[in-house]
Each structure stands twice: as structure tokens, then as C-alpha cells.
C-alpha positions as CSV (number, residue, x, y, z in Angstrom):
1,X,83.7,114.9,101.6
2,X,83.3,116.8,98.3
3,X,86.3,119.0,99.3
4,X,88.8,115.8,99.8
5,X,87.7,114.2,96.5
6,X,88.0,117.9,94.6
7,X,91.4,118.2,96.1
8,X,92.8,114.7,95.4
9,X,91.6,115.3,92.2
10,X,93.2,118.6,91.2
11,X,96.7,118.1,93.0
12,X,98.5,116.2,89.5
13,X,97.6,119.1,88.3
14,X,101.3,121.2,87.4
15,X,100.6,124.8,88.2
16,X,101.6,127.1,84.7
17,X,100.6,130.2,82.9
18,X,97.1,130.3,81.0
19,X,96.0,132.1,78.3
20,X,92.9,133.6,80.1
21,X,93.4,136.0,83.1
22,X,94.0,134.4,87.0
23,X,91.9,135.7,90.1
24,X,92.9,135.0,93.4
25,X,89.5,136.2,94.6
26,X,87.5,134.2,92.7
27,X,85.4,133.0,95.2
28,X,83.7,136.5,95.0
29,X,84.1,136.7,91.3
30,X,82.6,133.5,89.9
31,X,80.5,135.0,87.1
32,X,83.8,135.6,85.2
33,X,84.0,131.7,84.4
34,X,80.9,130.1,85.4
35,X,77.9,131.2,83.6
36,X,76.1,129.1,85.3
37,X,76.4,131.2,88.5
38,X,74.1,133.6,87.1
39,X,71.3,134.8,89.5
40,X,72.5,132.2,92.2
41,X,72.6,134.8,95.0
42,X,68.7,136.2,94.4
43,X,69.9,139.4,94.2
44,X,71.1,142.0,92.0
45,X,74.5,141.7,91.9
46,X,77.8,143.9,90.8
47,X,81.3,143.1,91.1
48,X,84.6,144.8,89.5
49,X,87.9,143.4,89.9
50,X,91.2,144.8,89.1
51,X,94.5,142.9,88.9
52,X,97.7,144.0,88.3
53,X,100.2,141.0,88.1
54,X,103.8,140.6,88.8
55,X,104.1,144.1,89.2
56,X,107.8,145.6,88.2
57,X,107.9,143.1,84.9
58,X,107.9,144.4,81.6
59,X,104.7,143.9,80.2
60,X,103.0,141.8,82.4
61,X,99.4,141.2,82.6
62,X,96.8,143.8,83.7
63,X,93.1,143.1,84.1
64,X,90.0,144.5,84.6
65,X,86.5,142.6,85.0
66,X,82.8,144.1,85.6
67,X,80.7,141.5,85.9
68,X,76.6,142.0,86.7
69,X,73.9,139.1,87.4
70,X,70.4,139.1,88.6
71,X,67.4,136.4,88.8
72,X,64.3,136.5,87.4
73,X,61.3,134.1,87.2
74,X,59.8,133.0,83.7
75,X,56.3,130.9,82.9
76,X,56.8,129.8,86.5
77,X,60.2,128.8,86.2
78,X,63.8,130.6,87.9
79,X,66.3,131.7,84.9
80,X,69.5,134.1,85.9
81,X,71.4,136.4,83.1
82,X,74.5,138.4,83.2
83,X,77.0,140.4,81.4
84,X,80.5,140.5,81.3
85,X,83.0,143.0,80.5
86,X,86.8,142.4,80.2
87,X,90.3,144.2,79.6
88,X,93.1,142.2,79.6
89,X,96.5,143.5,78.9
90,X,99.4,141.2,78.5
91,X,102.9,142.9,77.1
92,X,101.9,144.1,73.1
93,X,98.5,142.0,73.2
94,X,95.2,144.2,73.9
95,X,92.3,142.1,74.8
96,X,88.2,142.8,75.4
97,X,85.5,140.6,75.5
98,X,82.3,141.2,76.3
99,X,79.5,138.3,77.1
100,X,75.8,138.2,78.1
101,X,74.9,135.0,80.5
102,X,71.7,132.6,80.8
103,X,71.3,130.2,83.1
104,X,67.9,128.1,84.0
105,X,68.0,127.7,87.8
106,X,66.2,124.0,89.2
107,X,65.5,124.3,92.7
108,X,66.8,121.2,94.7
109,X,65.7,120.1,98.4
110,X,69.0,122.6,99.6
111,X,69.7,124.8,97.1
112,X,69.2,125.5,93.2
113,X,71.3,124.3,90.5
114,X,72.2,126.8,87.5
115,X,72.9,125.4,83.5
116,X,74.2,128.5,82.3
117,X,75.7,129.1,78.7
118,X,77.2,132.7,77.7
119,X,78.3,134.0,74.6
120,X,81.0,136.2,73.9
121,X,82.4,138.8,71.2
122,X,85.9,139.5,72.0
123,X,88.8,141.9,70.1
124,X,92.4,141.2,70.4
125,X,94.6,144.0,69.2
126,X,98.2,143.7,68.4
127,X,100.9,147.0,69.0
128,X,103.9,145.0,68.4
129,X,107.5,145.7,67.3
130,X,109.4,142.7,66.5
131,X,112.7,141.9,66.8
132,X,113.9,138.5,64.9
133,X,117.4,138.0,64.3
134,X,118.5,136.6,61.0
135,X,114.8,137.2,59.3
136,X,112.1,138.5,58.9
137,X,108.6,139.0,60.8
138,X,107.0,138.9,57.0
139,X,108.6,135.4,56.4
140,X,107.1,133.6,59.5
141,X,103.5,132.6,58.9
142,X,102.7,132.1,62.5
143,X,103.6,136.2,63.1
144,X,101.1,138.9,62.0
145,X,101.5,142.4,61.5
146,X,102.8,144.6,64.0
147,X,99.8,146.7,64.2
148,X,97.2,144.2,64.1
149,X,93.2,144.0,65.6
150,X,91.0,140.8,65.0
151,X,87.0,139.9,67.0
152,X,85.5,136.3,67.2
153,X,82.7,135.2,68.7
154,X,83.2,132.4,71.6
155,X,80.5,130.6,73.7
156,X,81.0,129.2,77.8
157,X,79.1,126.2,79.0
158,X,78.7,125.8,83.0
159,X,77.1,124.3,86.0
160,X,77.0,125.5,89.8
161,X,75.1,124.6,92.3
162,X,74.5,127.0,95.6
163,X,73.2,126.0,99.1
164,X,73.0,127.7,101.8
165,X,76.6,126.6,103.1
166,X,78.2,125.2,100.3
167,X,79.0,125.7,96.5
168,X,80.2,123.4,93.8
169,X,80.3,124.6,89.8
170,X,82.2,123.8,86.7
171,X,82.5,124.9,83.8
172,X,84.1,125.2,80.5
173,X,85.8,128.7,77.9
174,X,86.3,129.1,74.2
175,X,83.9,125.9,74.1
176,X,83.9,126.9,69.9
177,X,87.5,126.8,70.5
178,X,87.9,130.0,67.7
179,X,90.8,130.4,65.3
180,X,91.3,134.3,65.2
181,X,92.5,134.7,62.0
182,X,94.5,138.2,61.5
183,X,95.3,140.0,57.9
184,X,96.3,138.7,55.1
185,X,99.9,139.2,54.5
186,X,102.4,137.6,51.7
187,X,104.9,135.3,52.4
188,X,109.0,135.9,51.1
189,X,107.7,133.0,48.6
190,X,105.0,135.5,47.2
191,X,101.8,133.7,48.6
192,X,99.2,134.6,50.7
193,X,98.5,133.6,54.3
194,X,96.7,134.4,57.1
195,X,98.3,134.3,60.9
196,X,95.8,132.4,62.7
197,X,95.3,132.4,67.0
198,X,93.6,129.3,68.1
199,X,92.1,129.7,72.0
200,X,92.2,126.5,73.5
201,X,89.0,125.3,75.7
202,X,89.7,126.1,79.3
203,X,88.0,123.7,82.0
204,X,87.1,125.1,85.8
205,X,86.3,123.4,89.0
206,X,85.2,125.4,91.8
207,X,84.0,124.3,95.4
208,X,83.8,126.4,98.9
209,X,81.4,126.2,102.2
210,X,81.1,127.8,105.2
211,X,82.1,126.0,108.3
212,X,80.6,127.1,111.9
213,X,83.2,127.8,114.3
214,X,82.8,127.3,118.3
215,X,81.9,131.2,118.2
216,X,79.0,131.6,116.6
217,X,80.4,135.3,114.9
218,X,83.2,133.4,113.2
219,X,83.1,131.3,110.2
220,X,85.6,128.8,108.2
221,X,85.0,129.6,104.6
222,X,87.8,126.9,102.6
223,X,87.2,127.4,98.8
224,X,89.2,125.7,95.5
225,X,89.5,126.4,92.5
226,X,91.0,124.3,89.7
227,X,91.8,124.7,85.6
228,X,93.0,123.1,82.8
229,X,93.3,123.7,79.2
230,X,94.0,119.6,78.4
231,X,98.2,120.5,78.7
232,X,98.6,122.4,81.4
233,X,96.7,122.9,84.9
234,X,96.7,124.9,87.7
235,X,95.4,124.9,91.5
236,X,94.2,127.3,93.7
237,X,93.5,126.8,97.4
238,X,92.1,129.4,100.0
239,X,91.1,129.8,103.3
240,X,89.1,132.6,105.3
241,X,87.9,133.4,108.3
242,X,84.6,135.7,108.3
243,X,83.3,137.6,111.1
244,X,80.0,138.4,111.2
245,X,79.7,137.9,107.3
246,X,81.2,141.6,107.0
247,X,85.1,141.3,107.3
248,X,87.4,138.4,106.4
249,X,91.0,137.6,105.8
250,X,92.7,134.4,105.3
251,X,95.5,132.9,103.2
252,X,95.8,131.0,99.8
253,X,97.9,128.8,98.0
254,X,98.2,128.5,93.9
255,X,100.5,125.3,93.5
256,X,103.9,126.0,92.1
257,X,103.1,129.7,92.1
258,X,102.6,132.1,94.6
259,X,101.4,132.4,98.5
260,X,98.3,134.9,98.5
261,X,96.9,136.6,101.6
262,X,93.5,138.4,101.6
263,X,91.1,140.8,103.4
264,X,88.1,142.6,102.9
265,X,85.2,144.2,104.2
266,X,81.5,145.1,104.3
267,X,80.8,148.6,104.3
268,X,77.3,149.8,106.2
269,X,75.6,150.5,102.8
270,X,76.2,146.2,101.5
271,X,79.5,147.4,99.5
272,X,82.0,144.7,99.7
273,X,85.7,145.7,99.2
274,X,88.8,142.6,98.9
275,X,91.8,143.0,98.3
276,X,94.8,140.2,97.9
277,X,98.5,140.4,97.5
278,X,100.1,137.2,95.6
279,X,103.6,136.6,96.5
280,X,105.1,135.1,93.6
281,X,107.6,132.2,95.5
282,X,109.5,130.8,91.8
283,X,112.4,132.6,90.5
284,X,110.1,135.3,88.8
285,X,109.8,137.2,92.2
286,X,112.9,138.9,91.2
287,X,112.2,140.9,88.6
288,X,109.5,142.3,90.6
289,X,110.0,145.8,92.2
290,X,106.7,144.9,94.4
291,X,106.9,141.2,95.1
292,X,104.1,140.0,93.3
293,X,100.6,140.8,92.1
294,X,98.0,143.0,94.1
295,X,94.0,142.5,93.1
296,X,91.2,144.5,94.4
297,X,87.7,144.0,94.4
298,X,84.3,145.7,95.0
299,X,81.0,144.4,94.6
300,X,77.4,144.8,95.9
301,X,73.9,142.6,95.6
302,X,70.3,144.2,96.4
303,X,67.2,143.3,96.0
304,X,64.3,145.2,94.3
305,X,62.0,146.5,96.9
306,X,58.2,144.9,96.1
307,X,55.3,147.0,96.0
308,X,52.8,146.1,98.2
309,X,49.5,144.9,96.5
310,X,46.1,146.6,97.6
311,X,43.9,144.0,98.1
312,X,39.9,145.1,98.6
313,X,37.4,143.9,100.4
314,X,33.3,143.8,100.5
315,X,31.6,143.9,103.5
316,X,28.1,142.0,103.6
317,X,27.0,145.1,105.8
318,X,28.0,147.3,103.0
319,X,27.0,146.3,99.9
């Protein structure tokens, strides 16, 4: 029910470029929008993604994302932190970010919902050489210098909710929505300015479960994803199947984008390794000498082992 009222929902959406990175396996990657997902899985868990996009095109965005989350319990209550760490490369613009996560975690009758909040410092560096015709770069106040590197300090506000067989969470980026404001440079009218960056708040929806099939070794695991930043939108939709909850492989669809296919593994030792393949379906795909965008991921959640309390005993016969 929740899936065909997220999904009616999200498809007005127009499916366009954003200014903070895509994943196509974000269903194994939620900590990088949701803080809110902290600690959900009771473990201790680890994920790195890399994603090279639109391979074969000038400049186009690279990404790397290490994310870590574990639970913990607090004055008898359940809490969940994480960190964040992020590159993200996009033609002359250098950006990293890196975020610490709490979420308080209320246990409900199926499954626990997380109110998570992160805060981020981020850097974006600029290595630019630029080319105007009929001007100049110093007579534009909306361009800064060509060598350029600026931080700002952002906050995320989520909620997600995990049961056993289902997940729903949303969440919100750049909640302070921060104007980074590069250095002062003068104008061709002899004043002083200051180029200034504004992030605009990102919104996600995300929803998935786990369907049994007639075999009980196979699952259906159907999962969305949905964003907007108020002008522009974009939706994701995916489906797996798992075996044995240690290999999977499905297909995806990112509205007015790309067709993605998937697979991944679990390795004896709890290491999970995806990797996806977008194929890139507009007239983009040919500038690209590969097709589209590739994305790999590897994670792994353990728990700590508990040591085992003594307990002691008196014996009325020995006193």
C-alpha cells in the first residue's frame, strides 16, 4: 500500500541533474542522506561507494562516500551515530564534506523509528580556467577566482523507520541552506564583492521491503527512492531478487535518465560487494566511450561479541 502511494506520489516528479551526488545503490547506502538511519541495523556498520558517472565525458562527476554507523543504548534509551566522509568531483569543482550523525531510535510494536540530525563541514575548491568571450571573468559578480577554496557548515534533518521487512525514511540536506561566499575580488567599477554559492535544501523519500517468493531462498526486494530540491525532482525505482540474503541482481529505473542493472554478493567473512552499471538512455549516451556510469560498493556490519558475566553463588552447605 505504502509503495503505490510513494510511487503515485513521486511520478510528476521530472527527472534532472542535482547539485548533490546520485547513487543507484542507495538502498545499501542510506546513511549518505538519511541521518536518521543511523544505528538502524544493530550492528556496526561500514560502507564505501565509488561512482564514476557518464564515463568518456569531460569532466563529469566522480564520487567517493565512506560512511560508518553503529547503535548504542543511553540512560535506558536506543540512540545511533555516524560519520560521513565525501569526495565529489564535478569538471573544475572539488568537493569534501565530512558529517558526524545522531539519531534517537523509539522502538515501535515492528520495528524502531530513527530522528536523526547530522552536521556537516564541507570545502569546495575551485581549479578553473575561464573562457568568456567579449569580457571578463573579473567583471561578472556571480564568477570567482579561478583558483578558488571556501568551507561552510551545513546541518541534515531525517526520519526512517526499519522493520523487519520493510523500510520507509525521509529526509532533508543543506537544511541551513549556506551561502558559500568565495574571496573578495573588485569589480571593472572599482567595488568590492564577494561571489556567493547558495546550496539549495534537497528533500528524500525512500521506501523498500522484502517480499517472500513461492521458494522460500528467494526474495522480492522493490525499493524507491525520490528527491527534490523545490525546482527540480528526480525518481528512482529498483527491483532485486535475493537468494539466500547473499547474492542479488535486479534492474532499476531513474525516470528520464538511465536503465540501471545490479549485482552483488556476500562473501563468507559478512563482506558485501554491489556493483551497478547505469545506462544513460537521453542524447548524453553519446559522448560516452562506456555507455554510462558504473558504481561499486562494499560494506560490512558486525556485532561486538559480549563478555559473558560471572555470576557467583552461595551454597547454604558451604557457608
Amino acid at each position: 500500500m505504502f509503495i503505490s502511494i510513494f510511487c503515485g506520489f513521486t511520478m510528476v516528479f521530472e527527472s534532472i541533474a542535482q547539485q548533490d551526488p546520485q547513487y543507484s545503490q542507495y538502498m545499501f547506502n542510506q546513511m549518505a542522506v538519511n541521518p536518521g538511519y543511523a544505528g538502524s541495523h544493530d550492528a556496526i556498520c561500514l560502507a564505501a561507494v565509488h561512482r564514476q558517472q557518464w564515463v568518456g565525458f569531460d569532466g563529469a562527476p566522480v564520487t567517493s562516500v565512506f560512511t560508518v554507523n553503529a547503535p548504542f543504548k543511553l540512560f535506558g534509551a536506543n540512540h545511533g551515530a555516524g560519520l560521513n566522509v565525501m569526495s565529489d568531483q564535478l569538471g573544475f569543482d572539488q568537493n569534501v564534506s565530512a558529517g558526524l550523525s545522531y539519531a534517537f531510535r523509539l522502538p515501535l510494536k515492528s520495528g524502531k523509528l530513527g530522528f536523526g540530525i547530522n552536521g556537516t563541514f564541507l570545502n569546495k575548491a575551485l581549479n578553473a580556467t575561464w573562457v568568456i568571450p567579449n569580457g571578463s571573468a573579473d567583471s561578472d559578480k556571480a564568477i570567482p577566482g579561478p583558483n578558488e577554496s571556501v568551507m561552510g557548515f551545513d546541518l541534515s534533518l531525517g526520519v526512517f523507520y526499519r522493520a523487519e521487512k520493510v523500510y520507509l525514511g525521509i529526509s532533508s540536506a543543506h537544511v541551513l541552506e549556506p551561502g558559500l561566499k568565495f574571496a573578495e575580488k573588485n569589480s571593472s567599477d572599482g567595488k568590492a564583492y564577494s561571489p556567493i554559492l547558495p546550496l539549495k535544501r534537497h528533500y528524500y523519500a525512500t521506501a523498500g521491503c522484502l517480499v517472500p517468493l513461492n521458494n522460500p531462498a528467494f526474495e522480492f526486494a522493490p525499493s524507491l527512492m525520490a528527491f527534490s530540491d523545490g525546482t527540480v525532482s528526480q525518481f528512482t525505482a529498483n527491483t532485486n531478487i535475493m537468494y539466500n540474503k547473499k547474492v542479488w541482481g535486479g534492474l532499476g529505473y531513474r525516470l528520464n535518465d538511465a536503465i540501471i542493472a545490479m549485482i552483488g554478493f556476500e562473501l563468507f567473512n559478512g563482506v558485501k560487494i554491489g556493483y551497478s552499471f547505469d545506462y544513460t538512455y537521453t542524447g548524453l549516451n553519446q559522448y560516452f566511450s562506456a555507455g554510462g556510469s558504473h558504481e561499486v560498493l562494499v560494506s560490512y556490519c558486525f556485532t561486538l561479541a559480549k563478555e559473558k558475566v560471572v555470576k557467583k553463588y552461595k551454597s547454604v552447605r558451604f557457608l
